[in-house]
C-alpha positions in Angstrom: -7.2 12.7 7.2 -7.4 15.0 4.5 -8.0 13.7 0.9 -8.8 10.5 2.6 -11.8 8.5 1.2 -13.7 5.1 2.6 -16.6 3.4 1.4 -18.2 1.1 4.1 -19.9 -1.6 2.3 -23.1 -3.3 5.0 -19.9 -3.1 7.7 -18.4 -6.0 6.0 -15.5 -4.5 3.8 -13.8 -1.0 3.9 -12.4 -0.1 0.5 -10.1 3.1 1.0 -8.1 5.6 -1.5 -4.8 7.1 0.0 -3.2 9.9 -2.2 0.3 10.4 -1.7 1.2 14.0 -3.2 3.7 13.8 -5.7 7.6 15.0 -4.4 9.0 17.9 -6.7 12.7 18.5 -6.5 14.0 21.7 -8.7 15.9 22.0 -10.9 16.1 18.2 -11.6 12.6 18.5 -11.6 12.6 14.5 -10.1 9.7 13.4 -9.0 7.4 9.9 -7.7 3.7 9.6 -7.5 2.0 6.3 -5.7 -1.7 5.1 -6.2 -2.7 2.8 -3.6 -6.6 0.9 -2.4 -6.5 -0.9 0.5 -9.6 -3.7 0.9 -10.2 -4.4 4.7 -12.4 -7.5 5.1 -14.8 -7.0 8.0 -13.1 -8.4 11.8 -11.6 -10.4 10.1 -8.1 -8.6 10.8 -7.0 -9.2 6.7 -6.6 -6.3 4.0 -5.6 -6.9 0.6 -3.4 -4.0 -1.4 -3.1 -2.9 -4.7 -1.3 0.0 -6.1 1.5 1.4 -8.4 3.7 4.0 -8.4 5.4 6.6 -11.2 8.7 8.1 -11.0 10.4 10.3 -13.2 13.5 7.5 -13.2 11.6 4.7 -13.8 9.4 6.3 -16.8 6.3 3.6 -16.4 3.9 2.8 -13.6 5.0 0.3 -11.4 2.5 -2.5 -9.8 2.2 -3.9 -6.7 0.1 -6.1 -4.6 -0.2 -7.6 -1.2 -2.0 -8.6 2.1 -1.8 -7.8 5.8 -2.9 -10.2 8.6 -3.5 -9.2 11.8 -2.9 -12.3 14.1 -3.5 -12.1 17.6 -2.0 -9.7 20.7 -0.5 -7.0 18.2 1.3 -10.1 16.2 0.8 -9.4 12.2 2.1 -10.5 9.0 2.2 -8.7 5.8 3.6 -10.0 2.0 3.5 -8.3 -1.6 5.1 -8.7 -5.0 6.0 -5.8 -7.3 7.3 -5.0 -10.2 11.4 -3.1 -10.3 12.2 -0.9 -13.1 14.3 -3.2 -14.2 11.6 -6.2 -15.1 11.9 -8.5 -12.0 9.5 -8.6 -9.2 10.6 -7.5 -5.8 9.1 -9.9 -2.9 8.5 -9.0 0.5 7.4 -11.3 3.6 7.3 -9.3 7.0 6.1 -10.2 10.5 5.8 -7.7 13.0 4.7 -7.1 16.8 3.3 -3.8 18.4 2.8 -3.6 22.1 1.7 -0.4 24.1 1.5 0.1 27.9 
């Protein structure tokens, strides 16, 4: 993936950068950047997230963090907490199931 980067640590941890381009609207000139690292911890199945994102609304960087758990058979389970624009968090809890045959 282009603009990609990993850093394998002894196999145990992958530590990996994901730009997102910035979106450019004329003549509004609107736009949103996000900055995320992703820690995956070994075969463990768990990552933990940390990013923030810039928009030309919201006028400060925005934080977020959360985890990802893969379970068993395609079963997984992610959460984070952010921050809004307006000064409260925003909380997400999501399970999920992916199955291909």
């Amino acid at each position: 993936m282009p603009g990609h980067s990993s850093l394998h640590c002894a196999d145990c941890v992958n530590l990996s950068a994901v730009p997102v381009p910035g979106i450019i609207s004329h003549p509004a000139r609107n736009y949103q950047t996000d900055q995320t690292a992703k820690l995956s911890i070994g075969d463990t199945g768990t990552s933990l997230i940390a990013g923030q994102a810039l928009s030309s609304g919201d006028d400060k960087w925005l934080r977020k963090v959360g985890a990802e758990q893969k379970l068993f058979d395609g079963v997984s389970i992610s959460g984070s907490i952010g921050e809004t624009a307006q000064g409260a968090t925003n909380k997400s809890l999501t399970a999920g199931f992916k199955r291909s045959w």
